[in-house]
C-alpha positions as a Markdown table, in Angstrom:
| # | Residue | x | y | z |
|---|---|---|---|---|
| 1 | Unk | 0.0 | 0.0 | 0.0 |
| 2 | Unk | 2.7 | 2.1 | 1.0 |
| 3 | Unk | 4.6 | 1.5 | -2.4 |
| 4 | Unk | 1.2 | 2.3 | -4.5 |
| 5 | Unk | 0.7 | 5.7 | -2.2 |
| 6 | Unk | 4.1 | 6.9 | -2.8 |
| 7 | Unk | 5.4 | 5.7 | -6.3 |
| 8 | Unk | 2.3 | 4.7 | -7.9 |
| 9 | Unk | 3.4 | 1.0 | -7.9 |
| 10 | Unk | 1.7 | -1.9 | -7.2 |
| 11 | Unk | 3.3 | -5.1 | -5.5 |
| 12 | Unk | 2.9 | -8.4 | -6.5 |
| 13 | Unk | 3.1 | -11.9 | -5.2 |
| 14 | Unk | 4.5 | -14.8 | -7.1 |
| 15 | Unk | 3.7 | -17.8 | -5.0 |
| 16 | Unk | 0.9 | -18.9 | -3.0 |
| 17 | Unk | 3.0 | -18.8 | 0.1 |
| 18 | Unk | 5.2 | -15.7 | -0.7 |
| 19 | Unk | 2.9 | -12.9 | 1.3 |
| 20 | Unk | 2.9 | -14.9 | 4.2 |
| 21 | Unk | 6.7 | -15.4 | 4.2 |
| 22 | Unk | 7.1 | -12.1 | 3.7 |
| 23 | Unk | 5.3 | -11.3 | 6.3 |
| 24 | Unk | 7.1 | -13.5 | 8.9 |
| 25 | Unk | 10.1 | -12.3 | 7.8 |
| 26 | Unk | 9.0 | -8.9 | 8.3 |
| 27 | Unk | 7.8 | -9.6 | 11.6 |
| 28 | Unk | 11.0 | -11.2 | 12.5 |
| 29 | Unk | 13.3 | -8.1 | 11.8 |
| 30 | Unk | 10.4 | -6.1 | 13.6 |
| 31 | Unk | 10.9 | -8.4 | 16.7 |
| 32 | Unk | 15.0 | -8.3 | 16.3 |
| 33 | Unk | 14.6 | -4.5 | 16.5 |
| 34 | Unk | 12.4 | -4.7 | 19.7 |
| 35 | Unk | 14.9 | -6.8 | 21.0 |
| 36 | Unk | 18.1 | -5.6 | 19.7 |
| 37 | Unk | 18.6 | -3.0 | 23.0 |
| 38 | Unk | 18.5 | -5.5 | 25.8 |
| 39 | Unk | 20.7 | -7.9 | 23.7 |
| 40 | Unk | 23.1 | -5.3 | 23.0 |
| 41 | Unk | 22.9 | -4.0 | 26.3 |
| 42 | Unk | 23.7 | -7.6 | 27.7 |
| 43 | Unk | 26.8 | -8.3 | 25.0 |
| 44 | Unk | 28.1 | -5.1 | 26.5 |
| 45 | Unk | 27.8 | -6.2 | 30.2 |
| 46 | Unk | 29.7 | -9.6 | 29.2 |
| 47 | Unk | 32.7 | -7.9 | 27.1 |
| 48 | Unk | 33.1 | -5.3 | 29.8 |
| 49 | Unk | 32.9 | -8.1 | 32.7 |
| 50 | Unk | 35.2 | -10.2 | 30.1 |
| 51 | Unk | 38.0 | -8.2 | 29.2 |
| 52 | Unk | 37.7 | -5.9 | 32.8 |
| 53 | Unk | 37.2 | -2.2 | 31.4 |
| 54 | Unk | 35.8 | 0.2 | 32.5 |
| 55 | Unk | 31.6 | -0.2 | 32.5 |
| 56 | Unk | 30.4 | 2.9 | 32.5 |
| 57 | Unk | 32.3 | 3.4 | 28.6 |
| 58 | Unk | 30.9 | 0.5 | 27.6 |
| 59 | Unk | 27.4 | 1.3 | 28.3 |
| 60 | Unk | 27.6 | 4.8 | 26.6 |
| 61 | Unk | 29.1 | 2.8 | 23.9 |
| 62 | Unk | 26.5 | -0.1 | 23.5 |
| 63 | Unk | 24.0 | 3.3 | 23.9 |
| 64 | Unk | 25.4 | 5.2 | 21.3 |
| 65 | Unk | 25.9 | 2.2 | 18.9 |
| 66 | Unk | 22.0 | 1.3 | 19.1 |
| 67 | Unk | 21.2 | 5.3 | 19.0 |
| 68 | Unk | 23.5 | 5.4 | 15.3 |
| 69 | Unk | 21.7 | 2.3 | 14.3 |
| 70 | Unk | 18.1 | 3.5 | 14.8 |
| 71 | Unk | 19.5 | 6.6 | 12.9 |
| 72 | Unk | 20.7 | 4.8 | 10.1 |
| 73 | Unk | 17.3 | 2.6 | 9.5 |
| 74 | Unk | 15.5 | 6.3 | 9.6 |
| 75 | Unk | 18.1 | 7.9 | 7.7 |
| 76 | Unk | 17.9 | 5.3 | 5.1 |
| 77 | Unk | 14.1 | 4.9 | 4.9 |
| 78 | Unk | 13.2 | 8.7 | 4.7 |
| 79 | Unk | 16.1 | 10.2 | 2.7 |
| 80 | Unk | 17.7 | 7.2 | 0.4 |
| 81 | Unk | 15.3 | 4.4 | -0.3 |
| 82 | Unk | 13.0 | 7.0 | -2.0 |
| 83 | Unk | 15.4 | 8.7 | -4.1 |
| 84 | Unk | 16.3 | 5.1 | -5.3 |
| 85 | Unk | 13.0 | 3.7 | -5.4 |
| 86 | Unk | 12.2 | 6.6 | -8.0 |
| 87 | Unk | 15.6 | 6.4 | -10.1 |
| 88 | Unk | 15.0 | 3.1 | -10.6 |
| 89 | Unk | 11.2 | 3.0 | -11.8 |
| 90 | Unk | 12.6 | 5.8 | -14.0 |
| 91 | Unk | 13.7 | 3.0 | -16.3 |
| 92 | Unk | 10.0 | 2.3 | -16.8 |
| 93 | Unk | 8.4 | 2.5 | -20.1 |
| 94 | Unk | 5.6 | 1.8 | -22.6 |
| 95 | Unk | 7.7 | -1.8 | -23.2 |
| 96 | Unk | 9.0 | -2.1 | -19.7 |
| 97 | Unk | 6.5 | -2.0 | -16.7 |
| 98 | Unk | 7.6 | -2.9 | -13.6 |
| 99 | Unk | 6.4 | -6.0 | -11.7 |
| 100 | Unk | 7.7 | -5.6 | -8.0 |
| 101 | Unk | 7.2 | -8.5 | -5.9 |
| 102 | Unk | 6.7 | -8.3 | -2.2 |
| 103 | Unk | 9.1 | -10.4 | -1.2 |
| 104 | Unk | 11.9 | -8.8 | -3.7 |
| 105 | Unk | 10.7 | -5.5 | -2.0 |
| 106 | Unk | 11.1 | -6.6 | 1.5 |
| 107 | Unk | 14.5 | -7.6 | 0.6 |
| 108 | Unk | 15.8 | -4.9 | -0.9 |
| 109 | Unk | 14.1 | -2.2 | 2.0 |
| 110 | Unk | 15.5 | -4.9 | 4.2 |
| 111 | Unk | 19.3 | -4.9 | 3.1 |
| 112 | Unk | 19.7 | -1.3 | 2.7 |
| 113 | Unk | 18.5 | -0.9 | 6.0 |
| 114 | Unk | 21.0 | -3.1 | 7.7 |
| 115 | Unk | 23.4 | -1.5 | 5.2 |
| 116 | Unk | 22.7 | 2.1 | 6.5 |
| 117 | Unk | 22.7 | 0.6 | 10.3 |
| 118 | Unk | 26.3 | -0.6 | 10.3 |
| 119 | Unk | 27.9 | 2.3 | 8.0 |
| 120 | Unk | 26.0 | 4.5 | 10.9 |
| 121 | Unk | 28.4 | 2.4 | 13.5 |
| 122 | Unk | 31.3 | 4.0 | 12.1 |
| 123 | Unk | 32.2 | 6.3 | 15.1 |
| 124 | Unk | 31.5 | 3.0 | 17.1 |
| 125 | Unk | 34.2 | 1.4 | 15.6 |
| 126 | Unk | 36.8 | 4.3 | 15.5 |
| 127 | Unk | 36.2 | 5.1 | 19.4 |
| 128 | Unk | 36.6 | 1.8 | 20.1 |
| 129 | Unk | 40.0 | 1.0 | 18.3 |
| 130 | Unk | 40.9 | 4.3 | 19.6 |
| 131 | Unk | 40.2 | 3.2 | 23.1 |
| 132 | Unk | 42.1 | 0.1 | 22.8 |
| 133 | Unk | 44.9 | 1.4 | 21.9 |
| 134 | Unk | 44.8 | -0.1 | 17.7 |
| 135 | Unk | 44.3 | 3.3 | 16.4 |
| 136 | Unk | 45.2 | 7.1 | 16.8 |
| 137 | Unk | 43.3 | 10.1 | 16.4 |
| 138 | Unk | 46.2 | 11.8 | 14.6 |
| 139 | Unk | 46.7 | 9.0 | 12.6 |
| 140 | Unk | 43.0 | 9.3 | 11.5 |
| 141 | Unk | 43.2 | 13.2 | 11.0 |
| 142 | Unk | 46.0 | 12.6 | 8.9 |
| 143 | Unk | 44.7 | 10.3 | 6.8 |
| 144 | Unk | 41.7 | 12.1 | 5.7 |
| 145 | Unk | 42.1 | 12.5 | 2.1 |
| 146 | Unk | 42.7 | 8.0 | 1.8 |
| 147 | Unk | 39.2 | 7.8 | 4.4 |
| 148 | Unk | 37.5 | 9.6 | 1.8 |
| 149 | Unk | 38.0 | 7.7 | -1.0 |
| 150 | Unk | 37.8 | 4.5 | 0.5 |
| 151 | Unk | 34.4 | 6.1 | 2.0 |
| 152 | Unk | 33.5 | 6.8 | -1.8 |
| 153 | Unk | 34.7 | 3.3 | -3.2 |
| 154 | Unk | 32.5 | 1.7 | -0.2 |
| 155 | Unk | 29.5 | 3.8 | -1.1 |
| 156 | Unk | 29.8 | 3.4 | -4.9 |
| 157 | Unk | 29.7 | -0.5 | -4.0 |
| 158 | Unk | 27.0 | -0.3 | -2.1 |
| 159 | Unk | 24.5 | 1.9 | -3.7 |
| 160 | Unk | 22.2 | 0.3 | -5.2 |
| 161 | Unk | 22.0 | 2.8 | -8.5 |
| 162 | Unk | 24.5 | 3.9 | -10.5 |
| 163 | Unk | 24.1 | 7.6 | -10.2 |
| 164 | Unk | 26.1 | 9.9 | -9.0 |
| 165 | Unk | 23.2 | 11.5 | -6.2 |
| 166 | Unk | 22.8 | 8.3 | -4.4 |
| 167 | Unk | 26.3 | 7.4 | -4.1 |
| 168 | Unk | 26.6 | 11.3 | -2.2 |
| 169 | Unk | 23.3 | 10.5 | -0.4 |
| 170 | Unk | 25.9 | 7.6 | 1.2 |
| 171 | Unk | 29.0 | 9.0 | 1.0 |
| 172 | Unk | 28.3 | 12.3 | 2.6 |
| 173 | Unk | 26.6 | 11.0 | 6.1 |
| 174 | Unk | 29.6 | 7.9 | 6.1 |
| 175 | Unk | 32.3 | 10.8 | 5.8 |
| 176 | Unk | 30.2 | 13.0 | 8.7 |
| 177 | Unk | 30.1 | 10.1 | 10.4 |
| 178 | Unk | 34.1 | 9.8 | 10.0 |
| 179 | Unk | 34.5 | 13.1 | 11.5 |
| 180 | Unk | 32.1 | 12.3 | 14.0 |
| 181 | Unk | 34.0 | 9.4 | 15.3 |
| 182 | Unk | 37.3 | 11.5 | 15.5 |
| 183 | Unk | 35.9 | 14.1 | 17.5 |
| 184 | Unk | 34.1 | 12.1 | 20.1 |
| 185 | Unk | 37.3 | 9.5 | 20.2 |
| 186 | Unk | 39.7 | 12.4 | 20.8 |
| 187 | Unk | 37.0 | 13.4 | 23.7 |
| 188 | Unk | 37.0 | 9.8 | 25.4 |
| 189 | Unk | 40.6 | 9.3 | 24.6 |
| 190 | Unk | 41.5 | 12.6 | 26.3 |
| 191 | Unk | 39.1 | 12.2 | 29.4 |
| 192 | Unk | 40.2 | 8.2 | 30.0 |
């Protein structure tokens, strides 16, 4: 329904069973979500308890982690998805209608999703190999120019249309989110 209200587009089934798969499947990511905070909360408790650092860090980390994630699914659902959605049924014509199935879309929403969820741990990951010692925020700073084209190689990659505006609508939030993770590891480094 949503796809008809917002692109015009009808979805399809294929198979008898295929709406009612895709709708478990949908439910299960639904139920992950709901769940993904105490899990995450609980991981955190073990590799703090585990590796004996400092708890307090670990929980503001497994905070902000599920924080960026949430804002990744959002990000990706209100800002990308449609731009993509709408360059791809661009390729529409009198010869070539589009037949998208529900499962297929599910899929796709699905993946990009998850895609947008862990590019959004970036600062995650730099404030936590900062922490540990693996990485340096000069290193980092000086290394700008290389993080951005690896950032635009790894966007290109994953985009899922060739064109130019969704590669930047990727690019641009996984290079904030870069800077991001510099400035709030060179907080925690300097306050630990």
């Amino acid at each position: 329904m949503l796809m008809q209200a917002l692109y015009g587009q009808k979805l399809v089934f294929f198979g008898i069973i295929e709406p009612l798969t895709s709708l478990m499947k949908l439910s299960f990511l639904l139920s992950f979500i709901i769940l993904l905070a105490p899990i995450l909360f609980s991981l955190t408790m073990l590799f703090a308890r585990t590796f004996e650092l400092k708890t307090p860090f670990f929980i503001d980390l497994s905070a902000l982690s599920l924080f960026l994630y949430f804002i990744g699914i959002i990000f990706c659902l209100s800002v990308t998805l449609p731009f993509g959605i709408k360059f791809l049924l661009a390729f529409q014509n009198e010869a070539l209608q589009p037949a998208i199935s529900v499962t297929r879309f599910i899929d796709f929403t699905l993946f990009l999703g998850l895609i947008f969820g862990i590019i959004f741990q970036l600062p995650i990951l730099i404030l936590f190999l900062s922490y540990t010692g693996i990485i340096n925020v000069k290193f980092l700073k000086k290394n700008r120019k290389i993080a951005f084209l690896l950032i635009m190689i790894v966007s290109a990659m994953l985009t899922p249309t060739p064109d130019i505006l969704n590669l930047l609508l990727m690019a641009v939030p996984f290079y904030f989110l870069y800077e991001t993770g510099i400035i709030v590891s060179d907080f925690y480094v300097q306050k630990s």
